[in-house]
C-alpha positions as CSV (number, residue, x, y, z in Angstrom):
1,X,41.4,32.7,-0.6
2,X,39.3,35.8,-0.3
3,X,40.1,36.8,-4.3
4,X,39.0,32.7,-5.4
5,X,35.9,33.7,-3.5
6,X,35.6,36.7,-4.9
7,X,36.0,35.4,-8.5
8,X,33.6,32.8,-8.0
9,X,30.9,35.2,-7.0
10,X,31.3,37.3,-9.8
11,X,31.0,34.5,-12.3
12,X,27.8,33.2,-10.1
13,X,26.5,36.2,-10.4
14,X,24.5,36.6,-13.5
15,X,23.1,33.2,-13.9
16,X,22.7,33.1,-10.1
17,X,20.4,36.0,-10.8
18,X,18.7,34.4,-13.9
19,X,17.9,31.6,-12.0
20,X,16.8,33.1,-8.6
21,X,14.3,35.8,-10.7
22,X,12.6,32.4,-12.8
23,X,11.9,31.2,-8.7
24,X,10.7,34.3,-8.1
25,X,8.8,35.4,-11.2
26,X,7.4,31.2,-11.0
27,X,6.8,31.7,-7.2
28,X,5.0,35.1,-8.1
29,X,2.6,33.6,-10.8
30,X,1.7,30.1,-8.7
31,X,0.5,32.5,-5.8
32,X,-1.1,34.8,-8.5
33,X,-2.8,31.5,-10.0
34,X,-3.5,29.7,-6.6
35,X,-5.4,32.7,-5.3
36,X,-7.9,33.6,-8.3
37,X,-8.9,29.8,-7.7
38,X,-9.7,30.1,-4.3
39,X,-11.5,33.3,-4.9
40,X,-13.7,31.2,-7.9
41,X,-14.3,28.3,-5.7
42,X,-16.2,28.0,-2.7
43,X,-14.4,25.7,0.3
44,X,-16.3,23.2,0.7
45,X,-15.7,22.3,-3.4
46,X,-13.6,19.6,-4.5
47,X,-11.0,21.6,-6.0
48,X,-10.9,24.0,-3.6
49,X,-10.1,20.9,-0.8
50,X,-7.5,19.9,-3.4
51,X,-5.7,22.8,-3.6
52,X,-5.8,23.6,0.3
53,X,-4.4,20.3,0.7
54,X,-1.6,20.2,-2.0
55,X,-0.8,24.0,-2.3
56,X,2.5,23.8,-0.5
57,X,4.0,21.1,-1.9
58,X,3.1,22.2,-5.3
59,X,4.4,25.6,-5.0
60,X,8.0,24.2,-3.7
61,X,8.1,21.6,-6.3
62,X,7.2,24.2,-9.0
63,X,10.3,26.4,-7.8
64,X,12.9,23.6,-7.5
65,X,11.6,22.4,-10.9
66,X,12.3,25.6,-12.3
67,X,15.5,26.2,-10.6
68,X,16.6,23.1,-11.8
69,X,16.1,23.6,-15.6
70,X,18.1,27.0,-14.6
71,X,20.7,25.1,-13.5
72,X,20.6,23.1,-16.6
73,X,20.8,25.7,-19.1
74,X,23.6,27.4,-17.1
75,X,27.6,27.2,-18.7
76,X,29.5,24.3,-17.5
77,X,33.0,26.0,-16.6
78,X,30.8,27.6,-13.5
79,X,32.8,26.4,-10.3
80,X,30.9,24.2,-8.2
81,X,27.7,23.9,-10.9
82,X,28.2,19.7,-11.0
83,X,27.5,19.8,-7.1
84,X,24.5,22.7,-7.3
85,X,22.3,20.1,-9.7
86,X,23.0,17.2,-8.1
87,X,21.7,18.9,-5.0
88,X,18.8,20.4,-6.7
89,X,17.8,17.4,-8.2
90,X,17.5,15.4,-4.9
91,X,15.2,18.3,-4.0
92,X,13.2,18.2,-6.7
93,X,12.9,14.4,-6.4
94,X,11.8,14.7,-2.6
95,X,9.8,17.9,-3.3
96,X,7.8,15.7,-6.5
97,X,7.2,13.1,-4.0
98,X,5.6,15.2,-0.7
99,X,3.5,16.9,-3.6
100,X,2.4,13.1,-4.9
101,X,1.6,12.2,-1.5
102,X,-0.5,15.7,-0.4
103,X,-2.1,15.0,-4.1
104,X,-3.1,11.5,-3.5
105,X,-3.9,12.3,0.1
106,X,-5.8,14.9,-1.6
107,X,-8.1,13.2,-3.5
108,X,-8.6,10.6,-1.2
109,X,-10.1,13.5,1.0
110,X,-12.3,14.7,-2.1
111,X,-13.8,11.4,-2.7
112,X,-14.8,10.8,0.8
113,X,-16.1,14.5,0.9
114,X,-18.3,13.9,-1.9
115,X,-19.5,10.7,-0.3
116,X,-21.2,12.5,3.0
117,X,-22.0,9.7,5.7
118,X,-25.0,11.5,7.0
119,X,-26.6,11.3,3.5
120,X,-29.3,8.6,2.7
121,X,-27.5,5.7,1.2
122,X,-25.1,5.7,4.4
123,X,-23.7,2.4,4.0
124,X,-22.2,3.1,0.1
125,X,-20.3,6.1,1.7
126,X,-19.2,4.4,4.5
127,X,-18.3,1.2,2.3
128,X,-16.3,4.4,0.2
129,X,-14.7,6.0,3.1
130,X,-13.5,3.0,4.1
131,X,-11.7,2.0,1.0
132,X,-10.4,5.3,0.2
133,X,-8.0,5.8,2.9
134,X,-6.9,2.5,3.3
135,X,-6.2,2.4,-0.5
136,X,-4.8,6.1,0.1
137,X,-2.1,5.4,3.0
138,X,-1.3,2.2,0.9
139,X,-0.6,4.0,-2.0
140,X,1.0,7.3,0.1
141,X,3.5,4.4,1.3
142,X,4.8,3.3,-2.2
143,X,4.6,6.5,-3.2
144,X,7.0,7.1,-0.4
145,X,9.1,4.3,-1.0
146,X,9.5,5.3,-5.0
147,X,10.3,8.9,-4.4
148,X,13.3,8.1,-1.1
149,X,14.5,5.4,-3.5
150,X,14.7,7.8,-6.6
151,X,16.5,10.6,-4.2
152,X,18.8,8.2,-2.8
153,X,19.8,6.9,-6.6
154,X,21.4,10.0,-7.0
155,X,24.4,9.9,-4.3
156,X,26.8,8.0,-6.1
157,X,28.0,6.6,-2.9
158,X,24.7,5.3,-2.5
159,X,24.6,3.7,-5.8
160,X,27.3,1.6,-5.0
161,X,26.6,0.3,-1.8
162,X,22.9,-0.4,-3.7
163,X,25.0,-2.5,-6.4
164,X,26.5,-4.7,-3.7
165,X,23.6,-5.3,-1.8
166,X,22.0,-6.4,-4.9
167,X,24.7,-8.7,-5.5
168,X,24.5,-10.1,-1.8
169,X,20.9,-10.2,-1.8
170,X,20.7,-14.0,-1.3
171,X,20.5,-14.2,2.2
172,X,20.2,-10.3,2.8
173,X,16.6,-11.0,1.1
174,X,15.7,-13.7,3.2
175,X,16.3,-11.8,6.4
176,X,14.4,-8.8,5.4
177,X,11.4,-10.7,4.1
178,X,11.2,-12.5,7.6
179,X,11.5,-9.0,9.3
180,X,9.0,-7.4,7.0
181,X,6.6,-10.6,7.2
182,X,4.6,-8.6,9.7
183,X,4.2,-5.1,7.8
184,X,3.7,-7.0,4.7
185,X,0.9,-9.4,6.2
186,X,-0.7,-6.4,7.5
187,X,-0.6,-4.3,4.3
188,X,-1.9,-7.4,2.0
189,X,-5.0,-8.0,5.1
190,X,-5.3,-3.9,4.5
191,X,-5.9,-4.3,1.1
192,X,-8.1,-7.7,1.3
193,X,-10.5,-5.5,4.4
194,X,-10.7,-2.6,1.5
195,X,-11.9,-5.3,-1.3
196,X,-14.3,-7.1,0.7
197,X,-15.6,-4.8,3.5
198,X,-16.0,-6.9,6.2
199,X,-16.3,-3.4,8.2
200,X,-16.8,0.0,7.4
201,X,-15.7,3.3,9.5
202,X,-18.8,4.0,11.5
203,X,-19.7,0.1,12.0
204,X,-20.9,-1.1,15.3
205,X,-18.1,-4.4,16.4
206,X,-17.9,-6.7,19.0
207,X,-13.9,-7.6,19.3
208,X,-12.6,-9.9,22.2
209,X,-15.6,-9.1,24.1
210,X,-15.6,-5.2,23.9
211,X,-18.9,-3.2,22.0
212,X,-17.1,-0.5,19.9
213,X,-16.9,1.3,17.0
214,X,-14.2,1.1,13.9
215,X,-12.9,4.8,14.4
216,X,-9.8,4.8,11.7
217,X,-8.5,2.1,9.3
218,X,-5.0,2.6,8.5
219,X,-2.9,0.4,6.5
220,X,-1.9,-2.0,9.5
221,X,-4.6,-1.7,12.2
222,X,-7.5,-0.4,12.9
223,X,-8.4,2.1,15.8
224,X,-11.5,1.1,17.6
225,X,-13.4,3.8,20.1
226,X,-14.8,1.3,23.0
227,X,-18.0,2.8,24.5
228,X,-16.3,3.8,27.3
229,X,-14.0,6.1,25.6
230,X,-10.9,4.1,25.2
231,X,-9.3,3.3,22.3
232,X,-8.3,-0.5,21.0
233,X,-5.9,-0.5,18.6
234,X,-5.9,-4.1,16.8
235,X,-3.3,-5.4,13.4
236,X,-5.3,-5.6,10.1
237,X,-4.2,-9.6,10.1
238,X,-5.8,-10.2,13.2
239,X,-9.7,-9.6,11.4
240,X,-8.1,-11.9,8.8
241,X,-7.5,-14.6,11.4
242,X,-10.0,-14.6,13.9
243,X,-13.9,-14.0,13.8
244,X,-15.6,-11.3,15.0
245,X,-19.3,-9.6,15.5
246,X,-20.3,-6.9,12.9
247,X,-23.7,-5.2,13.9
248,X,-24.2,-3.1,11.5
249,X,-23.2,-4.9,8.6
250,X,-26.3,-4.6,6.3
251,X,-28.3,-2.5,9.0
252,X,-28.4,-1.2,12.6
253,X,-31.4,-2.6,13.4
254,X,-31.0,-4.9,16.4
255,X,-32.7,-7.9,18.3
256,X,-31.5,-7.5,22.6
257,X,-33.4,-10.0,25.2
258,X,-34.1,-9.0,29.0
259,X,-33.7,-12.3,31.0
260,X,-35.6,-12.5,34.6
261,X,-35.7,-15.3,36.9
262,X,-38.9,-15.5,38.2
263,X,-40.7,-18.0,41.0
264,X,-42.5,-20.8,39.4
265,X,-46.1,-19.1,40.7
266,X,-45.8,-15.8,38.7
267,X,-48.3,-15.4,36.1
268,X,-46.9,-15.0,32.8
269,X,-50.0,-12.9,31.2
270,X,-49.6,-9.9,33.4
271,X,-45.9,-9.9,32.6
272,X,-46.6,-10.1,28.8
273,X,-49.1,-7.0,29.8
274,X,-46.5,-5.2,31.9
275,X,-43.7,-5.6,28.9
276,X,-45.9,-4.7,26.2
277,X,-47.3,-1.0,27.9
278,X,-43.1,-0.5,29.0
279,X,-42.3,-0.8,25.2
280,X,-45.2,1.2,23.4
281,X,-44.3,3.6,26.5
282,X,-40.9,4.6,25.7
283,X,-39.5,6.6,22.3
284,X,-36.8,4.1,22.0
285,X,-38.4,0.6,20.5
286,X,-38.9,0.7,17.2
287,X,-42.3,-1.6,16.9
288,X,-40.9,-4.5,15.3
289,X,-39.9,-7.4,17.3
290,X,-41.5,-8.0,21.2
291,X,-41.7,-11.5,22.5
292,X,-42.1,-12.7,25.9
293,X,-40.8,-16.5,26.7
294,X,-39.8,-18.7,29.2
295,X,-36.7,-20.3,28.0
296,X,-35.5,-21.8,31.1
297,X,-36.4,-23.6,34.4
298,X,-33.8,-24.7,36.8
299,X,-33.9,-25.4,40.4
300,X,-35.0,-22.1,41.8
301,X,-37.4,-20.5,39.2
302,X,-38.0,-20.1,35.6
303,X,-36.0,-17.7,33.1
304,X,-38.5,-15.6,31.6
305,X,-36.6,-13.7,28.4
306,X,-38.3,-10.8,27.0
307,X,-37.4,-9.6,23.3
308,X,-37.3,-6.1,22.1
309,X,-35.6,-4.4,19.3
310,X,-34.2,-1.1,18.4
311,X,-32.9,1.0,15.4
312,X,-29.2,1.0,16.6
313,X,-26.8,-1.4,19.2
314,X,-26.6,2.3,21.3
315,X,-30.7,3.0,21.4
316,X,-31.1,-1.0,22.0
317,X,-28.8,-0.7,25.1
318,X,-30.6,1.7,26.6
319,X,-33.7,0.4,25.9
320,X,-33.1,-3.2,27.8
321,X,-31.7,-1.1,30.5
322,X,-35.3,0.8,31.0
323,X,-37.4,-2.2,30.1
324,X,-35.3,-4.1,32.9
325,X,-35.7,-1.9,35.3
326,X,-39.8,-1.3,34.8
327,X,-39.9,-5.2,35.2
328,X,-38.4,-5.3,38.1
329,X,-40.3,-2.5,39.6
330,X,-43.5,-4.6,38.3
331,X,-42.7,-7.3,40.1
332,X,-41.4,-5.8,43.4
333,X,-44.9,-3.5,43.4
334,X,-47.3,-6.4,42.0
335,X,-45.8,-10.0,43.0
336,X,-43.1,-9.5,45.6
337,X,-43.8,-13.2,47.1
338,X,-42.6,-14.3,43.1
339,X,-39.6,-12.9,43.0
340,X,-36.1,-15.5,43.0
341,X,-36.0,-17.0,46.3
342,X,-34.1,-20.5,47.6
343,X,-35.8,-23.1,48.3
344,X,-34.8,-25.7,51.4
345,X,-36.0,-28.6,52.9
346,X,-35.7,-29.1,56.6
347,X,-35.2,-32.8,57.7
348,X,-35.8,-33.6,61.1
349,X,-32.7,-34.6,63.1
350,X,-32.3,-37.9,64.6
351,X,-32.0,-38.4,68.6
352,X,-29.1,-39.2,70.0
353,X,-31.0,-42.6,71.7
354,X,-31.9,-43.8,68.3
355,X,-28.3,-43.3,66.8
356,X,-26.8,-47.1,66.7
């Protein structure tokens, strides 16, 4: 046992040796290469994101690639040589696929980069953003699906249980496509949101009553950050299938309304007087829309709605909230009597002598 081992060894050795110095010496000149283009770049650059992002996987795939061809080119009578590429190979075919994914994953993050958010055509970088890495992940899953399917084509066992699956694939197909109906609904709404934009990351929603913001798109939901903090994590198909409010579709600029109910006696000039100083008072209206109305009357006052707007749905918020409150402190200071109150009538009672 011992001398077969050490007969094998010593026929290993020099073409283990060629092939382990053309890692090396490869492995050597990628690192070589890789670092004059960092120094040449600076890192916010394009390329320099690239290669930060795909360095790794480039620099494995390059050495299994070129200790595969090694392999190759090696004589066939080496002992255990048939086993040595087939294991390379798989490798190489999962190495070739992490590299595809970092590269498109790469470039996904290049685009967006060169499309800055804070810039001034916001909504073109956001509509970018948007499609970008839900086209990215969508793509990093086929890629993924390609590269496991390649890898696994290369265990023979596996090549045969793939042949009669194929040849069973009547029913087998109808099962999976009901389990994957789901995932695949979900992927196709993914790629419908990235055609047509119906929301961009950044945008202001209102989904089953919650005020948020679209945080992350991925390929089958979408991560929303609630204005409290929490996150609401809601399947692509569902913005196929049911509406909801976009407030920042086209712009951020937003109409809000403060309703009061108000005693039937209260003067509506000095409220219009009162609303107009709050708003050219505070930092936070943006001089476009104020309007003061009384859109209701019911049976215990009138609704008096007061119209403001604002550059954003987070600046409007905050701006009905101080215009409110100086209302209210109006009418508590100016026209206390005014303010909602019930309203009874008292019916004498009848005397027990004049009941029949």
């Amino acid at each position: 046992m011992e001398h077969a081992l050490t007969e094998t060894l010593s026929v290993w050795m020099w073409p283990g040796m060629l092939a382990l110095s053309a890692v090396v010496v490869a492995h050597v000149v990628y690192r070589i290469g890789l670092a004059i283009a960092r120094r040449l770049t600076q890192p916010e650059a394009p390329t320099r994101i690239f290669l930060d992002a795909a360095a790794r996987a480039l620099g494995v795939a390059l050495a299994l690639l070129v200790l595969h061809i090694g392999l190759a080119t090696a004589p066939e009578e080496l002992p255990g040589l048939g086993f040595l590429r087939r294991l390379t190979l798989l490798l190489l075919i999962l190495s070739i696929t992490w590299a595809a994914v970092r590269c498109s994953s790469a470039i996904g993050e290049v685009i967006v980069v060169s499309n800055p958010v804070m810039r001034r055509d916001w909504r073109y970088a956001r509509k970018v953003e948007t499609q970008t890495r839900v086209l990215v992940r969508g793509l990093n899953i086929l890629l993924i699906i390609i590269g496991v399917g390649a890898a696994l084509m290369t265990i023979r066992p596996v090549q045969q249980i793939g042949a009669s699956l194929l040849a069973s694939a009547g029913v087998g197909g109808i099962i999976l496509g009901f389990a994957a109906r789901p995932v695949l609904s979900n992927l196709l709404a993914g790629m419908q949101i990235a055609l047509t934009q119906p929301f961009r990351i950044g945008d202001v929603l209102r989904v089953q009553d919650e005020w948020c913001w679209v945080e992350e798109v991925t390929v089958t939901y979408v991560v929303l950050r609630v204005w409290d903090l929490r996150r609401l994590v809601v399947p692509l198909q569902w913005f196929i299938d049911n509406p909801f409010q976009n407030w920042s579709r086209h712009s951020t600029e937003l109409i809000g309304a403060v309703a009061l109910w108000v005693d039937y006696k209260t003067p509506m000039q000095p409220l219009r007087d009162e609303f107009a100083r709050l708003l050219r008072a505070s930092s936070r209206w943006d001089q476009v829309t104020e309007s003061v109305q009384a859109v209701d009357a019911g049976e215990w006052g009138q609704q008096v709605r007061f119209l403001m707007s604002a550059s954003d749905s987070t600046t409007l918020w905050d701006l009905r909230c101080e215009i409110r409150e100086g209302l209210i402190a109006f009418l508590q200071q100016h026209y206390p009597e005014h303010l909602p109150r019930m309203r009874g009538e008292l019916v004498a009672g009848t005397s027990a002598s004049e009941k029949p």
